[in-house]
C-alpha positions in Angstrom: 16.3 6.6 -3.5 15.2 10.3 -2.2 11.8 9.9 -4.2 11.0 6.5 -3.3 11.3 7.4 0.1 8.9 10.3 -0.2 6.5 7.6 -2.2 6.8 5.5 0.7 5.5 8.5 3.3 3.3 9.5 1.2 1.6 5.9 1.3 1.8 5.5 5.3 0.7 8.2 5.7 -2.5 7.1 3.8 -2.6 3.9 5.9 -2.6 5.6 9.2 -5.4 8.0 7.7 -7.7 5.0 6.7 -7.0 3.0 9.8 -7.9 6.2 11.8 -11.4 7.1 9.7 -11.8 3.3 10.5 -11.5 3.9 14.0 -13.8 6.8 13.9 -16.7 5.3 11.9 -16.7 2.4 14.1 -16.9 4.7 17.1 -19.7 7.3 15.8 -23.3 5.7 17.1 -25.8 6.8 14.1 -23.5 5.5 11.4 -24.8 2.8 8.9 -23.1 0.1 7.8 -20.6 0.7 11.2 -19.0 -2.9 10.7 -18.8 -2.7 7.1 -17.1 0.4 7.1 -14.8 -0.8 9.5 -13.5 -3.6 8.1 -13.2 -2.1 4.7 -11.2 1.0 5.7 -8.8 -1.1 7.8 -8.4 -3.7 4.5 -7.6 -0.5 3.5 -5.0 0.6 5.7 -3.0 -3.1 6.0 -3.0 -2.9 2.1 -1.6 0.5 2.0 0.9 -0.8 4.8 2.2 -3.7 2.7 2.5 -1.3 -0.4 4.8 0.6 2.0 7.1 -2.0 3.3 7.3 -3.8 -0.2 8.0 -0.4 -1.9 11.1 0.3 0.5 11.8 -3.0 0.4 11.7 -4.3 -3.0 11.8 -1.2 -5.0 11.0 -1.2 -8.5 12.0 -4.8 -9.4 9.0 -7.2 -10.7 9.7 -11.4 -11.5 8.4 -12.8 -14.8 7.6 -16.4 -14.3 9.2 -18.5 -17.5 8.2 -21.4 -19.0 10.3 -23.6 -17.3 9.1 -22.3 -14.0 12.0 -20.2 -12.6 11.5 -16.6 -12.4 13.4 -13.7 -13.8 13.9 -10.3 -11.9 13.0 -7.4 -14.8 13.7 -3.9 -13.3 12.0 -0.7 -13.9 13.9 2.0 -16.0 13.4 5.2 -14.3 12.4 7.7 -17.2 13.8 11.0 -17.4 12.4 13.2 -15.4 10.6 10.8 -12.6 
């Protein structure tokens, strides 16, 4: 649990560092492509934001869709060492 909470720092931290060089492209006068860079860094940040909250939140567990249509939870073995 230790190391998935470390994982999950480790990726908001990246999302408040792409929202903020978002922030700051938008605001520097001579930059090309001001909008563009915008709007990808911040679909940057949100996405690195999700990863966060479904990280804590679901973990390492991943559904496999069947053939009937119901879904199957596999989980992750940790390897030695990880």
């Amino acid at each position: 649990m230790k190391l998935r909470k470390r994982k999950t720092k480790s990726i908001l931290d990246a999302s408040i560092d792409s929202a903020l060089l978002a922030v700051e492209i938008y605001n520097k006068p001579r930059t090309t492509f001001r909008s563009e860079g915008f709007i990808t860094m911040m679909i940057m940040a949100w996405t690195r934001l999700f990863h966060a909250y479904f990280n804590i939140k679901i973990g390492d567990r991943y559904y496999h869709k069947k053939k009937n249509g119901h879904y199957d939870t596999v989980m992750v073995k940790k390897r030695h060492g990880s």
